[in-house]
N, C-alpha and C positions, 0 to 999 in steps of 0.2 A: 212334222210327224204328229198324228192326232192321237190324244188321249183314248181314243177306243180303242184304236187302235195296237196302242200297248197295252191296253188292259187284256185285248183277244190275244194276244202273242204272249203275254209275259202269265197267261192264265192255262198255258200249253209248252211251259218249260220240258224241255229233253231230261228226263230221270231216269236212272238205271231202275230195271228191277230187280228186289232182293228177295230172300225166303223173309224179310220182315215187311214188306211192301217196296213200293217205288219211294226212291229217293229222297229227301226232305233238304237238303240240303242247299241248292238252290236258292229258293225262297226266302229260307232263314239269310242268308248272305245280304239278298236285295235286302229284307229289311235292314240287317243292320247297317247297311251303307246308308238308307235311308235315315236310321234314325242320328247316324253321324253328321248328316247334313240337320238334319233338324234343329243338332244342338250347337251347330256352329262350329265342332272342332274340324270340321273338313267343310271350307263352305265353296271351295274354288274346284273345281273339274280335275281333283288329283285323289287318288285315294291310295293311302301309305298303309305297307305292311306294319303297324306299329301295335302296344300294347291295349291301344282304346280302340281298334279293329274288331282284334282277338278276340280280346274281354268280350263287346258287345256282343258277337258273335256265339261267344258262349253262352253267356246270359241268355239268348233269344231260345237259345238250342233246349238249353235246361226247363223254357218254359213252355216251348210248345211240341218240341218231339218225346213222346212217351213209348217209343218202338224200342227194338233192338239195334239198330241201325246206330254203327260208328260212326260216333262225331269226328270233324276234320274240315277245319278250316281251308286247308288249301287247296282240297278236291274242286268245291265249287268256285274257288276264287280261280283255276284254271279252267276248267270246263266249263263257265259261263260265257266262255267266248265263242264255244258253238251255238249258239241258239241265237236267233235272230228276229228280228222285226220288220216287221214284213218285208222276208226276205235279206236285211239287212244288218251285221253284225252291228253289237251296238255295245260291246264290252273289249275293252284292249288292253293288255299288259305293254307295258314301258320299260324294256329293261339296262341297265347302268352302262352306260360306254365303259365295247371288251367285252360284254354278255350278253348272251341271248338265251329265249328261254323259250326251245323247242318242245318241252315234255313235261307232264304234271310233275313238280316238287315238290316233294311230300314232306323234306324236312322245314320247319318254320325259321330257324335260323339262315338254313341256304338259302330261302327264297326271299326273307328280306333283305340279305347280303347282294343279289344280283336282280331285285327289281328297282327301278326307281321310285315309278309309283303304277297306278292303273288307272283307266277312265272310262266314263262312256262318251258313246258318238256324241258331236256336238246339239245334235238338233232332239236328242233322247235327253241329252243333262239341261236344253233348254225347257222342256216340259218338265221336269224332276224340282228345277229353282225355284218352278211356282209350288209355295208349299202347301196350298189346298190338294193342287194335283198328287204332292206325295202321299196324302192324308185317303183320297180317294183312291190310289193303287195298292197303298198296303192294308185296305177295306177288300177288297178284291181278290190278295193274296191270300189272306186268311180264311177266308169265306172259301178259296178254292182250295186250300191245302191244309190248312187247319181248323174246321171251324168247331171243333169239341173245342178248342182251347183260346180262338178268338176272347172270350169277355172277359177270363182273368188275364192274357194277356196285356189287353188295354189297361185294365187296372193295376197292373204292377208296372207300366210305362209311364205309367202317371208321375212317377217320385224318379229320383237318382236310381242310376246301378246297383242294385242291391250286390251284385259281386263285383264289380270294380271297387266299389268304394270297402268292401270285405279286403280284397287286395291292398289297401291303401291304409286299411287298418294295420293291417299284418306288418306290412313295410315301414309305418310308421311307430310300431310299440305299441300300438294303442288295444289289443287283444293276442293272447300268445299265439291263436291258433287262425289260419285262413280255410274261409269256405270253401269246397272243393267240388260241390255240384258236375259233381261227376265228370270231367271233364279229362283230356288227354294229361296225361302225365308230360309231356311235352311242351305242349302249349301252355297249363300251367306254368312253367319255369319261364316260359317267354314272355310272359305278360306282365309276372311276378318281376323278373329280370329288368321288361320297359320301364316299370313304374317306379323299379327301385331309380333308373338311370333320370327318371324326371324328374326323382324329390326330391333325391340328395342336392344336388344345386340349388335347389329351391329354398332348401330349409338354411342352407347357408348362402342366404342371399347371394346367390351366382358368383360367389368370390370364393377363390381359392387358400383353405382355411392357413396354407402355409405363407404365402407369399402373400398376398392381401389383394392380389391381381381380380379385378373385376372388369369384365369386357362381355357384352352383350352385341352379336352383328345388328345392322338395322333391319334386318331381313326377321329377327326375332331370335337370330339361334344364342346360343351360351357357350363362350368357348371356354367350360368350367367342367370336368370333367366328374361324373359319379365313380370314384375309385373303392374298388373291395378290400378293405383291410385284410382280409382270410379268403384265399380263393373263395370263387362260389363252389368248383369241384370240388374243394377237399371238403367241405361243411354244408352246402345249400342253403345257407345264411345269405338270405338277400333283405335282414333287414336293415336300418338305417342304422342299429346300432353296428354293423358290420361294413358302414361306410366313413366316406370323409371326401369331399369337395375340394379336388385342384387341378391348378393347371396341367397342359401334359406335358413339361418338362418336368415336374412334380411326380407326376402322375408314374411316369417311370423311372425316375430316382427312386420312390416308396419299392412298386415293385419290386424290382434290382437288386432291394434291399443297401442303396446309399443312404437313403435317410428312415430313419424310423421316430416312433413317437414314446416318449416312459410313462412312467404312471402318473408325473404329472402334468398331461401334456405339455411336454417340451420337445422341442424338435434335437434328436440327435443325428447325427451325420457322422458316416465310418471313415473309420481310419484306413480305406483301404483307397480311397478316392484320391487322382495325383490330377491336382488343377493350375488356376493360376487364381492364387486367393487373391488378388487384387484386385481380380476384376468385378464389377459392381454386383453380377451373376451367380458370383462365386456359391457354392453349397455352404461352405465356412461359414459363411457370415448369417446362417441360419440356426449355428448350433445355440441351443439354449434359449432360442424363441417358441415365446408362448404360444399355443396353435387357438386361431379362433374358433370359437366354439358356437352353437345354435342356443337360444334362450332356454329355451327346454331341456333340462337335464336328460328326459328320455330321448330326446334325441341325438345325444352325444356319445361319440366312437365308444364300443365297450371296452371294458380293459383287458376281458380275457381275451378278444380278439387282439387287440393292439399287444400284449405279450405274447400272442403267439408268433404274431409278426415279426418280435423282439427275438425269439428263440428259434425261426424259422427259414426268416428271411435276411433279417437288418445281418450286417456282415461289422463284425466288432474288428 
């Protein structure tokens, strides 16, 4: 597949038209796959419904579409599979053995519950790896669909996310309020949501602050779960002080309301629970254990959330 070649195709994207113009959508998408490859977090021919998708995706949206036109991640990330190179599709959804995924998904949660991931054709993601050539496509995109807002573009791509890392604030303590750059009410909670399920593990070095279980796959994953002391429904608290890192047998004992945490963290366990306390497993053997904790006091379980958990859920 030759480089002009995509630049003539991918410079004649299929757009709907709107009473605000044609479509914008599209384009914004490729970059952000683009720049996800740039920075390494997707460097392999998969690309995940996940929170640093999203994010980017916003970000890009926020800086170069100036229209009335609904933003919406998932319209182009479905409808990019009609357009072609010459002649040839060159965008595929993946979806999870058991699913398929006949028709655009509009909600962000269902659609990363039944994709796996997406990609492009092989001989399109071999010209994309050379990173000149991405460098030179999305010169191309801009110039054809955006080019009022081409040069601050580039200059705010120059630094981190200004709104991931906004997000990252928020989740972490570190400002009471998150940037909102207009974006879906939806999608925000998704991103919001990803990043809480990234850091909580993180901040407690992937171990599980009840049980001290630490287990990382080789594959990279964390089998350490980011658990919400307070629903997110009932509060919208996704931040870190509205978490706690464990495992998942943990993970739904808390729930369940078998175990819960007091004021100073200690772990207590109900009296409603009928086991075999001898076994090495047993819940018993947790009551009155100190819960680990992250060095940073801001980032330690709050207490009004862990009392409501006391008064909501834990079962005395």
């Amino acid at each position: 597949m030759k480089l002009e070649t995509i630049i003539r195709d991918l410079t004649r994207l299929r757009r709907a038209g709107t009473k605000y113009g044609v479509a914008p959508h599209k384009p914004v998408l490729l970059m952000s796959l683009f720049d996800l490859m740039d920075s390494g977090i997707m460097p392999d021919n998969r690309f995940f419904v996940n929170s640093d998708l999203v994010g980017t995706f916003h970000e890009n949206w926020s800086l170069l579409v100036n229209t009335g036109h609904q933003e919406d991640f998932t319209q182009p990330f479905y409808y990019l599979q009609n357009d072609r190179i010459n002649n040839t599709r060159f965008w595929f959804l993946k979806p999870k053995p058991g699913y398929s995924i006949q028709a655009h998904i509009k909600n962000i949660f269902t659609l990363s519950e039944v994709l796996e991931f997406a990609h492009f054709s092989e001989d399109f993601f071999a010209v994309l790896a050379i990173l000149g050539n991405r460098h030179i496509i999305r010169e191309f995109l801009l110039e054809t669909y955006f080019p009022g807002a081409k040069e601050a573009f580039m200059q705010r791509k120059k630094g981190e996310s200004r709104y991931l890392r906004s997000i990252e604030a928020y989740v972490l303590n570190e400002v009471p309020v998150v940037e909102r750059l207009q974006v879906a009410e939806q999608e925000i909670v998704y991103v919001r949501n990803g990043t809480f399920k990234k850091w909580v593990p993180k901040i407690y070095l992937y171990t599980c602050a009840i049980s001290g279980m630490k287990a990382i796959s080789t594959y990279g994953y964390s089998l350490i779960d980011a658990c919400h002391i307070r629903p997110f429904a009932d509060n919208q608290d996704d931040r870190v002080g509205n978490g706690i890192a464990l495992c998942p047998n943990l993970h739904r004992a808390f729930d369940r309301g078998l175990i819960g945490i007091d004021s100073d963290y200690r772990v207590m366990v109900s009296d409603q629970i009928r086991e075999d306390s001898s076994h090495g497993y047993s819940l018993q053997k947790l009551q009155g254990k100190r819960v680990l904790l992250p060095d940073e006091k801001r980032l330690w379980p709050n207490q009004d959330n862990l009392e409501w958990h006391r008064d909501h859920r834990f079962s005395k």
